[in-house]
ROTORVEX-747174 format. One line per 2 residues: number of its first residue (from 0); their letters; for each residue x, y, z of N, C-alpha, C, O. Coordinates in steps of 0.02 Angstrom, whole numbers, plus 50000, padded with zeros to 5 digits. Layout:
// ROTORVEX-747174
NUM> a> X/Y/Z/X/Y/Z/X/Y/Z/X/Y/Z | ...
// end
This chain:
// ROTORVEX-747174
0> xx> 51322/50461/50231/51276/50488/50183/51309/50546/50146/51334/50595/50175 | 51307/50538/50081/51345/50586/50058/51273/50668/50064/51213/50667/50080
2> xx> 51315/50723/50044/51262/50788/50054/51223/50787/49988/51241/50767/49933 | 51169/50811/50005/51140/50818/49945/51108/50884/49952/51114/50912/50006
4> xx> 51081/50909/49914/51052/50980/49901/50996/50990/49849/50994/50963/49793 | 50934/51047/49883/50883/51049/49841/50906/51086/49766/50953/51126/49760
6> xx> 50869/51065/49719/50911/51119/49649/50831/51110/49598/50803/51060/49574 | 50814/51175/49598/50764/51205/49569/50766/51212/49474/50814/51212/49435
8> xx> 50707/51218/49465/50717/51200/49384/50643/51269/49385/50585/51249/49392 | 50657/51339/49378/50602/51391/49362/50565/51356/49304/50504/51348/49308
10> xx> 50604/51334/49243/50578/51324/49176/50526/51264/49175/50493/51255/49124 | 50517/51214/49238/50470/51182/49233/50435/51175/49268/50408/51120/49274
12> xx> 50415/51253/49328/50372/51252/49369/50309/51262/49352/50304/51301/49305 | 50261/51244/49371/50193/51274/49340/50176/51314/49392/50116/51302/49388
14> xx> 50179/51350/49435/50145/51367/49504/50099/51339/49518/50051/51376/49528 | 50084/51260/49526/50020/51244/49556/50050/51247/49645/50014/51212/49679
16> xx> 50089/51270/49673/50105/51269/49747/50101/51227/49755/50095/51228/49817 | 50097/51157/49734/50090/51069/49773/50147/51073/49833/50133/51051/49889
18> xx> 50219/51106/49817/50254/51097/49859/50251/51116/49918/50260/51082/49968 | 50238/51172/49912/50219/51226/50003/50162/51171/50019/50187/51128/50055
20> xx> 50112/51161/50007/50047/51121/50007/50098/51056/50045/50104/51053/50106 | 50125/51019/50010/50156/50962/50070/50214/50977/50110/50226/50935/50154
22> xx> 50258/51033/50104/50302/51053/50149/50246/51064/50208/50245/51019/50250 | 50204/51114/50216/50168/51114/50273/50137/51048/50295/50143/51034/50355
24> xx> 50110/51015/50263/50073/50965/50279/50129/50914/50327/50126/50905/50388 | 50181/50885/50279/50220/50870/50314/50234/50871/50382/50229/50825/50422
26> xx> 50258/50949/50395/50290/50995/50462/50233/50997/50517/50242/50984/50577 | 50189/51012/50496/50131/51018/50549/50069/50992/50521/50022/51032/50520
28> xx> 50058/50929/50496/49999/50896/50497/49937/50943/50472/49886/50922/50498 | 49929/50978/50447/49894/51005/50403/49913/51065/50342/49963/51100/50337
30> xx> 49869/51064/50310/49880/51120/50220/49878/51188/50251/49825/51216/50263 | 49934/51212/50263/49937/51269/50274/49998/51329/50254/50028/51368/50292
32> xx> 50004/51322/50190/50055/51350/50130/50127/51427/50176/50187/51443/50170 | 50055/51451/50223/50098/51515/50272/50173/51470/50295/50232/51490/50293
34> xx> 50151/51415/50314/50217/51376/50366/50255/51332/50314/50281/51285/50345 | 50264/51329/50264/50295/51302/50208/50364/51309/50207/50369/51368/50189
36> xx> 50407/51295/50212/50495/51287/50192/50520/51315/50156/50575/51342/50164 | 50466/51320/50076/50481/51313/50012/50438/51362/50023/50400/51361/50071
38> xx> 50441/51434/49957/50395/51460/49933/50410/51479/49860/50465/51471/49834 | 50364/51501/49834/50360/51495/49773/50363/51584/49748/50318/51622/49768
40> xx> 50417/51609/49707/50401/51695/49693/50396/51676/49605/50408/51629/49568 | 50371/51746/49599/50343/51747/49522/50379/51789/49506/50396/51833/49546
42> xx> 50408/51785/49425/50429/51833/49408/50412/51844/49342/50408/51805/49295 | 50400/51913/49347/50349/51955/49308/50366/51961/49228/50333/51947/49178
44> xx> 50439/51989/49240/50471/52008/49186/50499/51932/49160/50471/51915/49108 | 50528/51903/49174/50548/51809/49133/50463/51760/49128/50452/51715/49087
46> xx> 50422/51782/49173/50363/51713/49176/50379/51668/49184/50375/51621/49144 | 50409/51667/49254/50443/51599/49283/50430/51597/49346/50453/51641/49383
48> xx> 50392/51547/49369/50393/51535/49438/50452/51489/49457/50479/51439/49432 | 50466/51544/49540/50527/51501/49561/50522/51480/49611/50486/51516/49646
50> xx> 50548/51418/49648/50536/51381/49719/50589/51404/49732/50641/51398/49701 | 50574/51443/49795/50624/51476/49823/50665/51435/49907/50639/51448/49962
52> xx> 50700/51410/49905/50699/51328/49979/50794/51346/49972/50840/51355/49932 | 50774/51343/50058/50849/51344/50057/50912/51307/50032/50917/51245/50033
54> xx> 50955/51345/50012/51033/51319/49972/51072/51278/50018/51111/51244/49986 | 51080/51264/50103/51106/51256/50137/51192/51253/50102/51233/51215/50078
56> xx> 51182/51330/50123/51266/51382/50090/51320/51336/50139/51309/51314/50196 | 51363/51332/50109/51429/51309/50138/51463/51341/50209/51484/51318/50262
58> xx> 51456/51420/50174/51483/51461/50239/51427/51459/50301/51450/51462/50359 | 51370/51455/50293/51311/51472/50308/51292/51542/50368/51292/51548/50429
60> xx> 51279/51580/50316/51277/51645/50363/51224/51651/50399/51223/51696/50441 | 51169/51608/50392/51103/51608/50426/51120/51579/50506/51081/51588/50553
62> xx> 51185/51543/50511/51210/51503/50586/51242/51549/50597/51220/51585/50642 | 51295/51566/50570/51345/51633/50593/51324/51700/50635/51357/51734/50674
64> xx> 51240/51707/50606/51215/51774/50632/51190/51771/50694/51195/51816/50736 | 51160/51709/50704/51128/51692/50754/51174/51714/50820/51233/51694/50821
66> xx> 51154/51744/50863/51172/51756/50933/51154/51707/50980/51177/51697/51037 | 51102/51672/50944/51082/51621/51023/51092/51563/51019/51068/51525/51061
68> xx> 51141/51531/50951/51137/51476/50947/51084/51450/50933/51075/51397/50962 | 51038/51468/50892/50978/51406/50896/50991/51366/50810/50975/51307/50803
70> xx> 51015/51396/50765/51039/51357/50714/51095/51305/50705/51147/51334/50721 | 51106/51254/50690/51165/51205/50665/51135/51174/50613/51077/51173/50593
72> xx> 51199/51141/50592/51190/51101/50530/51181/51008/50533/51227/50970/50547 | 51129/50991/50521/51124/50917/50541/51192/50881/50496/51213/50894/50440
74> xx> 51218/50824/50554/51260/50798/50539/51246/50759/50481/51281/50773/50431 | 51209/50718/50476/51161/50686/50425/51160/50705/50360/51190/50675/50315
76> xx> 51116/50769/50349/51083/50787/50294/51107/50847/50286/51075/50883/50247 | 51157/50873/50310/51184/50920/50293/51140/51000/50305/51164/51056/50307
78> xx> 51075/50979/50312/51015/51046/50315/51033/51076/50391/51067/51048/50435 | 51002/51139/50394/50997/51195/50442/50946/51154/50472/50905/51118/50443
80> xx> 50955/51167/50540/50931/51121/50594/50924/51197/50649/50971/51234/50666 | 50832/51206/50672/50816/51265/50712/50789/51223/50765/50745/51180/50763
82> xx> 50840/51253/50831/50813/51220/50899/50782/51267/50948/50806/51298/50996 | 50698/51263/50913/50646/51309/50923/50634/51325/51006/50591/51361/51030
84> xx> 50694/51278/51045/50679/51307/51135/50734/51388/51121/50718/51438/51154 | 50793/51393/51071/50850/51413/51075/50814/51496/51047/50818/51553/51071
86> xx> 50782/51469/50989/50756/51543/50936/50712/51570/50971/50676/51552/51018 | 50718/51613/50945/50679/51698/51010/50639/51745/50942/50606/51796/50954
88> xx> 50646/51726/50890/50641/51755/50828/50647/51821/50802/50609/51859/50772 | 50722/51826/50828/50735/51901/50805/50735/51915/50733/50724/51971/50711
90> xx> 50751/51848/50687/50748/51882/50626/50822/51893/50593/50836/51913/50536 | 50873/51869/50659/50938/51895/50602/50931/51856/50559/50909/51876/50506
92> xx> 50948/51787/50566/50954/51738/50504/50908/51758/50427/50919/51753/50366 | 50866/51777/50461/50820/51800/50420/50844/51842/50355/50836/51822/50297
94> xx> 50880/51916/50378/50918/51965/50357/50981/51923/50335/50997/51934/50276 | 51009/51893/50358/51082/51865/50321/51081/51813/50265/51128/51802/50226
96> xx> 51023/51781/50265/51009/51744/50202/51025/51778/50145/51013/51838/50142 | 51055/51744/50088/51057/51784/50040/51008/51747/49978/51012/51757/49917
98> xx> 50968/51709/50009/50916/51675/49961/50854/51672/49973/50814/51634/49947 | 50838/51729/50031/50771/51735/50049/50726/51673/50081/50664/51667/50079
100> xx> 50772/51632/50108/50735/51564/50102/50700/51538/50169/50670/51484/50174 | 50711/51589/50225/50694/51583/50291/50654/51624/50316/50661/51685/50315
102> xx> 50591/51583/50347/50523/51628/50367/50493/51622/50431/50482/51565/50451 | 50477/51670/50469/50440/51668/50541/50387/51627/50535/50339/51637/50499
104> xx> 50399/51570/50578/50320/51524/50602/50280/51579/50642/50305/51589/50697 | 50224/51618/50628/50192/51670/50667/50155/51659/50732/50147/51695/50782
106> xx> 50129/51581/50712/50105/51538/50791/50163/51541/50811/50169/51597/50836 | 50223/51504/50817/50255/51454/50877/50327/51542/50869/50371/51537/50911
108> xx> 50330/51583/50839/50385/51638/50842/50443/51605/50853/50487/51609/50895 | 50430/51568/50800/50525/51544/50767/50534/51533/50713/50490/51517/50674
110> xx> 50599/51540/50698/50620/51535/50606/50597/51470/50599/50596/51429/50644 | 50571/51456/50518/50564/51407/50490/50623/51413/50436/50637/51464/50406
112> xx> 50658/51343/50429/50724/51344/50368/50697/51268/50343/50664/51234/50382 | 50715/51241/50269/50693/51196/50255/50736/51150/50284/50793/51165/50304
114> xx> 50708/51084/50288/50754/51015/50349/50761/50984/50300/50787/50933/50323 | 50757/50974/50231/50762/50923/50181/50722/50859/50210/50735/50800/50201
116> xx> 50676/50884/50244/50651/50800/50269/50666/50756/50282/50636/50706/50265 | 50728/50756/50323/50774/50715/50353/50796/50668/50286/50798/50607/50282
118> xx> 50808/50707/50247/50850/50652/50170/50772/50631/50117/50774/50597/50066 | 50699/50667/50150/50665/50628/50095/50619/50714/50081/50576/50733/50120
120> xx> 50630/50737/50049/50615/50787/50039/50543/50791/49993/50545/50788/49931 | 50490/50799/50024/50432/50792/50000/50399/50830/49951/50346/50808/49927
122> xx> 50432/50904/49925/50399/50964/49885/50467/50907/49810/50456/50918/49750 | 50508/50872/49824/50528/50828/49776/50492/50776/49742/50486/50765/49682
124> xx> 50461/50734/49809/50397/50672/49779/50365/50701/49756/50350/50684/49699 | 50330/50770/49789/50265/50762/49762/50279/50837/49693/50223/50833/49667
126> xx> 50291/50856/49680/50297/50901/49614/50287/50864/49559/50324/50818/49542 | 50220/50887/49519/50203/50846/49468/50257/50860/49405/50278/50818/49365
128> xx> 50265/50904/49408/50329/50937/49341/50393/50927/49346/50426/50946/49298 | 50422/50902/49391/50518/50886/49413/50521/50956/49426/50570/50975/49394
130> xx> 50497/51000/49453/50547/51069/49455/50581/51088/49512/50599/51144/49531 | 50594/50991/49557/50620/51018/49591/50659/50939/49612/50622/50893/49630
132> xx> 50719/50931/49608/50769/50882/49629/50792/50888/49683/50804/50945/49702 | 50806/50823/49733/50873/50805/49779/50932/50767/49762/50938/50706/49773
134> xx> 50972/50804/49738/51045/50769/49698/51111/50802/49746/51116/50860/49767 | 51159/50746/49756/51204/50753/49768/51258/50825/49789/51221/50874/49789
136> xx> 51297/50835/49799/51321/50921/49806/51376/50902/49726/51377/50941/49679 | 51403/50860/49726/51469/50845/49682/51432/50847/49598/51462/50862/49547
138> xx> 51347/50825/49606/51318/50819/49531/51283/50897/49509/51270/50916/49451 | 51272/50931/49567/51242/50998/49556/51306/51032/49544/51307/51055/49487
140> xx> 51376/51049/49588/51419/51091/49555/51436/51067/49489/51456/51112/49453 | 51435/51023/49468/51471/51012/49392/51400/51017/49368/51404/51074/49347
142> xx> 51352/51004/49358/51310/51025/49313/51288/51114/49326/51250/51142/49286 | 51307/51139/49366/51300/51222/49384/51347/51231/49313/51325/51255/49260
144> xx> 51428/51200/49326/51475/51226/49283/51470/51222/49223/51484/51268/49183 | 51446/51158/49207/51404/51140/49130/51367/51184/49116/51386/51217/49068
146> xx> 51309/51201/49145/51267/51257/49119/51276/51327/49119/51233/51365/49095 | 51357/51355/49156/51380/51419/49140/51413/51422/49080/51399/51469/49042
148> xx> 51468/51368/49057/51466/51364/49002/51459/51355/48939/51488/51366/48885 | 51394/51321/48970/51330/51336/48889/51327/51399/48872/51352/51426/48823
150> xx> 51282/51430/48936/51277/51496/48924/51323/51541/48888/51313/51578/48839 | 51367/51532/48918/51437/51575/48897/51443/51563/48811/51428/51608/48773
152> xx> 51459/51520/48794/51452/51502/48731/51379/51513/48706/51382/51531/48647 | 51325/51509/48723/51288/51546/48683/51283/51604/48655/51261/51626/48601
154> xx> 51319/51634/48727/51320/51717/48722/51362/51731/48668/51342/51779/48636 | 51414/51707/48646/51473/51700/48599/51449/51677/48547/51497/51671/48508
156> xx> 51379/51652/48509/51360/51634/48461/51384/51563/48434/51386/51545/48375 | 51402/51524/48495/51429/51433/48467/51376/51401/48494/51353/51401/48551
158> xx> 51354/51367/48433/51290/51322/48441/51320/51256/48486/51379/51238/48490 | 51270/51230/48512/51296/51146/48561/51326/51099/48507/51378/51066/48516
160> xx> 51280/51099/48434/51331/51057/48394/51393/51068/48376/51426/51020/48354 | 51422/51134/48381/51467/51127/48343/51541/51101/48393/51595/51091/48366
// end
């Protein structure tokens, strides 16, 4: 299976939360947005809601921090994999994220990290707006690079036609 990775689109979120709404549902059989994978932050100054779900980082500092071993990376799907006998929920991973994307289950006192749904990632089906894809790792870095240098050239005043 090749890796694939979640990749967020702010510009076509609406904040209706559908996603937290079936990330929880999913995970623990009922609507309960607190235990969600995915969350959603607002931002004030752009007016963009963003789904905020883990990057599963290459280096991954959220496994690195861990003292007890309770994080790895599924062989599979490439996602952060929490082996909730192992987590004690201190919270480092928590602190070493650099994408905010990992949250205390407050019932069961262990990290929650998103699992990509074992390859079927549900805040993907069900998002009525696309603002949120599972694509490849090889189609997100080249389209990352594509869209830095749009930017870049915008900033430089060269239109896409020319």
């Amino acid at each position: 299976m090749k890796k694939k990775v979640l990749v967020t689109y702010p510009e076509r979120c609406l904040g209706c939360r559908i996603c937290e709404q079936w990330c929880a549902y999913r995970h623990h059989g009922k609507v309960d947005p607190v235990r969600s994978r995915i969350k959603l932050a607002k931002s004030l100054t752009d007016y963009l809601n963003i789904p905020v779900v883990c990057q599963q980082c290459p280096n991954s500092p959220c496994i690195a921090s861990c003292k007890f071993g309770a994080l790895s990376k599924d062989p599979l799907t490439g996602a952060i994999a929490v082996d909730e006998e192992k987590c004690v929920g201190c919270r480092r991973c928590m602190r070493s994220c650099p994408h905010a994307a990992i949250a205390l289950d407050k019932e069961k006192r262990v990290v929650i990290i998103c699992d990509l749904c074992q390859g079927n990632p549900q805040c993907v089906a069900q998002c009525p707006a696309g603002a949120i894809d599972y694509l490849p790792l090889e189609i997100t870095d080249r389209a990352i690079r594509e869209e830095a240098v749009r930017k870049c050239l915008c900033r430089k005043g060269v239109k896409d036609n020319e």
